[in-house]
C-alpha positions in Angstrom: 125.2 110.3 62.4 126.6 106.9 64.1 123.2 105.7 66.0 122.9 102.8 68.4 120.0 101.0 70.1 120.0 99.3 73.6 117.7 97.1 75.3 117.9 98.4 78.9 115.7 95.6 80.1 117.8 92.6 78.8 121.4 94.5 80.2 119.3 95.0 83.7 118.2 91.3 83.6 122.1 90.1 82.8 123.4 92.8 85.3 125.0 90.8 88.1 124.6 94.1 90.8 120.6 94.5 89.8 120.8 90.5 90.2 122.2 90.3 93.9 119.7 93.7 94.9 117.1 91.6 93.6 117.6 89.3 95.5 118.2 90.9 98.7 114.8 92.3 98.3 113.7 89.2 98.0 115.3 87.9 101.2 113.6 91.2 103.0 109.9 90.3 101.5 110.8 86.6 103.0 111.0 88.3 106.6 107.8 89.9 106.2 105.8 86.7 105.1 107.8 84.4 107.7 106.4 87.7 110.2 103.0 86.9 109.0 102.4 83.1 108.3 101.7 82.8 112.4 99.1 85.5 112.2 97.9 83.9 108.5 97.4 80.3 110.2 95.0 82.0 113.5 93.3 84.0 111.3 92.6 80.3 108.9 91.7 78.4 112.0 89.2 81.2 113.8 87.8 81.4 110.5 87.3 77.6 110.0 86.0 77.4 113.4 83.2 80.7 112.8 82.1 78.9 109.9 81.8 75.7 111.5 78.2 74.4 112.4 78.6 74.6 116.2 75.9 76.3 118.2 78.1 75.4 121.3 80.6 78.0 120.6 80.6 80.5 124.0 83.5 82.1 122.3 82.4 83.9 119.1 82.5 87.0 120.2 86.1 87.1 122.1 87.2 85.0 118.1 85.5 87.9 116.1 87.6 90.3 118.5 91.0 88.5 118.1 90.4 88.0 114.3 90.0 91.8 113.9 93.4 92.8 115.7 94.6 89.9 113.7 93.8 91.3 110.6 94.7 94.8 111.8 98.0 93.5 112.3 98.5 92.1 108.7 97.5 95.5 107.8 100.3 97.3 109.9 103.2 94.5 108.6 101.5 94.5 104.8 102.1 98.6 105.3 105.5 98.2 106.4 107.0 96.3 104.4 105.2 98.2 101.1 107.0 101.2 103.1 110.2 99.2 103.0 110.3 98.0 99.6 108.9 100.5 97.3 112.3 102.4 98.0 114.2 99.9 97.9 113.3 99.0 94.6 112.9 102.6 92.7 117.0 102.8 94.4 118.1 99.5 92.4 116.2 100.5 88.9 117.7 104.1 89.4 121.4 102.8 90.3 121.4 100.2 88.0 120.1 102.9 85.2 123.3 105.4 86.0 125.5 101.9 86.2 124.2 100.4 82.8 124.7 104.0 81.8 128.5 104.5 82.4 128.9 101.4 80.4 127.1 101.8 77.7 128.4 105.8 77.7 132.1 104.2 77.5 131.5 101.9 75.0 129.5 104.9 72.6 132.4 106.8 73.1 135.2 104.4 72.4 133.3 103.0 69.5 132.8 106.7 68.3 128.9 106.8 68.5 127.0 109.9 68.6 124.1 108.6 70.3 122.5 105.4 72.1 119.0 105.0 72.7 117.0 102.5 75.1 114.4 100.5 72.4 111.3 101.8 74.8 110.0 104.3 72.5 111.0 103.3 69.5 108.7 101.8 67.2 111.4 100.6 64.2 115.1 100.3 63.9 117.5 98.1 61.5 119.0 94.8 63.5 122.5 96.7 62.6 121.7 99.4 65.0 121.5 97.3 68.1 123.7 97.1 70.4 123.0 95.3 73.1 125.1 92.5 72.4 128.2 94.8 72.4 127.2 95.6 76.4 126.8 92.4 77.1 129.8 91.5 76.1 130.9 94.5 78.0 129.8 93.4 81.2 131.2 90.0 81.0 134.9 92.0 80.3 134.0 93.8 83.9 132.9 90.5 85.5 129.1 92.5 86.1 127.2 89.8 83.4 125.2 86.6 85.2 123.4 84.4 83.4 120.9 84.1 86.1 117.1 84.6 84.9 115.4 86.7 87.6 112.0 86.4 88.7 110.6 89.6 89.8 108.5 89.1 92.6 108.4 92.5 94.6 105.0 93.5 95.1 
């Protein structure tokens, strides 16, 4: 039996389609914090002033009040935007899975394997077995390869 070993997670990171939703995730998570610097800042400065030493302050009350919709607010954006992204993100792993798939699928069968693994659950295989450079080099032939390191930073 002709057995072959991919590393799903080094073709995603190299796999210019999972690289551009990437990043248009990332611009949408940009919208949300530029949405809640303004309400960030006021909540900072009613803070500073609450935990200030002045007796004088007439105000405290109305502050307490405004920092509590404030904070409700955060809340409601935070929500959305978990709302918004979750999906978005389990829709690029799972496209980029039945992408990465095809390819490695056409290269098996032109190279006459009989099966391809992802290396997740295995615990040993021989170097000889891998094939992951083969896809690479795959991708670059379809013009899908980027050498662009992504940093994850969907939350």
């Amino acid at each position: 039996m002709n057995i072959r070993i991919v590393d799903f997670g080094l073709l995603t990171k190299h796999y210019k389609n999972y690289q551009k939703g990437i990043e248009e995730i990332n611009n949408l998570k940009n919208e949300y914090v530029k949405r809640l610097e303004p309400i960030r800042k006021e909540m900072e400065s009613i803070v500073k002033i609450l935990s200030s030493n002045i007796q004088l302050d007439n105000n405290k009350t109305e502050r307490e009040q405004r920092f509590q919709i404030l904070q409700q607010e955060a809340m409601r954006i935070d929500n959305e935007y978990k709302d918004k992204i979750k999906p978005a993100k389990s829709d690029l792993d799972l496209k980029t899975y039945e992408e990465l798939e095809e390819v490695i699928t056409e290269w098996s069968k032109e190279n006459e394997i009989d099966a391809t693994f992802g290396n997740n659950d295995i615990v040993f295989y021989k170097e000889n077995l891998d094939a992951t450079s083969h896809i690479l080099e795959r991708l670059k032939e379809k013009e899908l390869y980027t050498e662009l390191d992504y940093l994850e930073t969907i939350n």
